[in-house]
Phi, psi and omega in degrees: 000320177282309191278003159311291213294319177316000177237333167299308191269348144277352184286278200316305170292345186301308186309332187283277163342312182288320160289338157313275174293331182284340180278343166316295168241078162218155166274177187330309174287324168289337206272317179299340177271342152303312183301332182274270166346325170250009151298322203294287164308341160245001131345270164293031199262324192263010161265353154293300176292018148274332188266337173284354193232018199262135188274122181217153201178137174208129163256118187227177206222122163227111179278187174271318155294002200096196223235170181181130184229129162249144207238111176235144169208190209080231168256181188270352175243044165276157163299125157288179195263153176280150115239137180215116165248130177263107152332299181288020167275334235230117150312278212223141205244135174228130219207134152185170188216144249208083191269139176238136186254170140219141190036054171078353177243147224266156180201013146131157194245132183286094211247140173229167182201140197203060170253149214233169168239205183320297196247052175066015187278160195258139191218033164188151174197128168241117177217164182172204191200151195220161176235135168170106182274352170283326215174246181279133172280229202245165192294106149163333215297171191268000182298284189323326180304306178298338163283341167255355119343276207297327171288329173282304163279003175287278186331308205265336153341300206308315153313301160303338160281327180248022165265359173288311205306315144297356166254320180249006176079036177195180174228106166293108175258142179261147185239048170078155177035242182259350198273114181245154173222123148265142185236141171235185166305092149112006196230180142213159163252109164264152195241067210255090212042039180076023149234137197244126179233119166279158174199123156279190192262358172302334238222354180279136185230330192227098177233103175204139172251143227207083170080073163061005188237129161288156148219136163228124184221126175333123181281001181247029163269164194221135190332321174277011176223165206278305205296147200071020188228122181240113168239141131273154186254145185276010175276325170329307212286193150234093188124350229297333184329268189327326181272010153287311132346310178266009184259321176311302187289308183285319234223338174075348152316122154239176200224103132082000000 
């Protein structure tokens, strides 16, 4: 902390000295354009040194029951700052990424991580943004915290799927509002504007995810018409990690 502020409060005088003596042995006109250059310069000298010297450190932590992240910024004797989520706090996980161009040149990708509880209140959330036009960002990023979040509630998830999977003979993903997809041994149900449609798996003509969208179709629906064809966004879903997962074990579909 002291040698923060000693380089906050010497960058200005040094920039005062330094306008000095070069203004000294110059003319008149030159000595003014010194002088207005090191007003400038000792002006910004002490938001420089707050930005060469500013301290930010986050330590986090991901358990099999949940995460924990801490923040320190400033100096080392600020309080951090806390966050701690507990999985059983949480229903259902909504996830997604947002890669963005302008005029075709790639300018970085937007990532949410989102969970809620029973009665849709959102009660945890990690999001931010990366720039890495191959793929993945670089070793360190706050992305990975939220990914291995997500792997980590998939893991503690798993159990409740399959005291679902046993009780009612299916697993419920909710898709916003009233609309839902069940996966059973060998079927699926949809819920679609209050109505429920089975499609076994025999019975599947189109199952694919495709720019962040399902589509599962009916083999005996036809291309100009909507009925037997269910699409979805996997940002939509709730849970989508896990409806992957029940579509590999009941249905026998696996994705990559």
């Amino acid at each position: 902390m002291f040698g923060r502020l000693l380089l906050v409060i010497g960058l200005p005088v040094a920039a005062g000295f330094t306008t000095y003596a070069l203004a000294a042995n110059a003319s008149r006109d030159g000595q003014n354009l010194i002088i207005i250059f090191g007003l400038i310069v000792g002006v910004a000298a002490p938001f420089i040194a707050w930005w060469v010297t500013r301290f930010s450190h986050v330590c986090s932590y991901v358990g099999e029951k949940g995460v924990a992240r801490y923040t320190l910024k400033g100096y080392r004797g600020n309080v951090p700052k806390q966050e701690v989520f507990l999985f059983e706090d949480a229903l259902e996980l909504r996830t997604g990424q947002t890669r963005q161009f302008v005029n075709g040149a790639y300018t970085g990708t937007d990532y949410h991580y989102s969970w809620s509880d029973e009665t849709g209140r959102t009660v945890y959330k990690l999001k931010g943004r990366y720039h890495s036009k191959e793929g993945n960002p670089k070793q360190g990023d706050a992305y990975w915290f939220a990914a291995a979040a997500e792997r980590a509630w998939s893991a503690f998830e798993i159990d409740r799927m399959q005291q679902q999977l046993e009780r009612n003979g299916y697993v419920h993903f909710n898709l916003g509002g009233s609309n839902f997809v069940r996966v059973g041994p060998g079927f699926f149900e949809f819920g679609m504007k209050g109505e429920v449609a089975r499609i076994t798996t025999d019975e599947i003509k189109k199952l694919t995810l495709d720019q962040g969208h399902f589509h599962i179709h009916h083999k005996d629906a036809k291309w100009f018409s909507r009925k037997g064809k269910f699409d979805f966004a996997y940002a939509q879903m709730g849970n989508a990690r896990l409806f992957l997962l029940a579509i590999e074990k009941l249905c026998g579909y696996r994705f990559g």
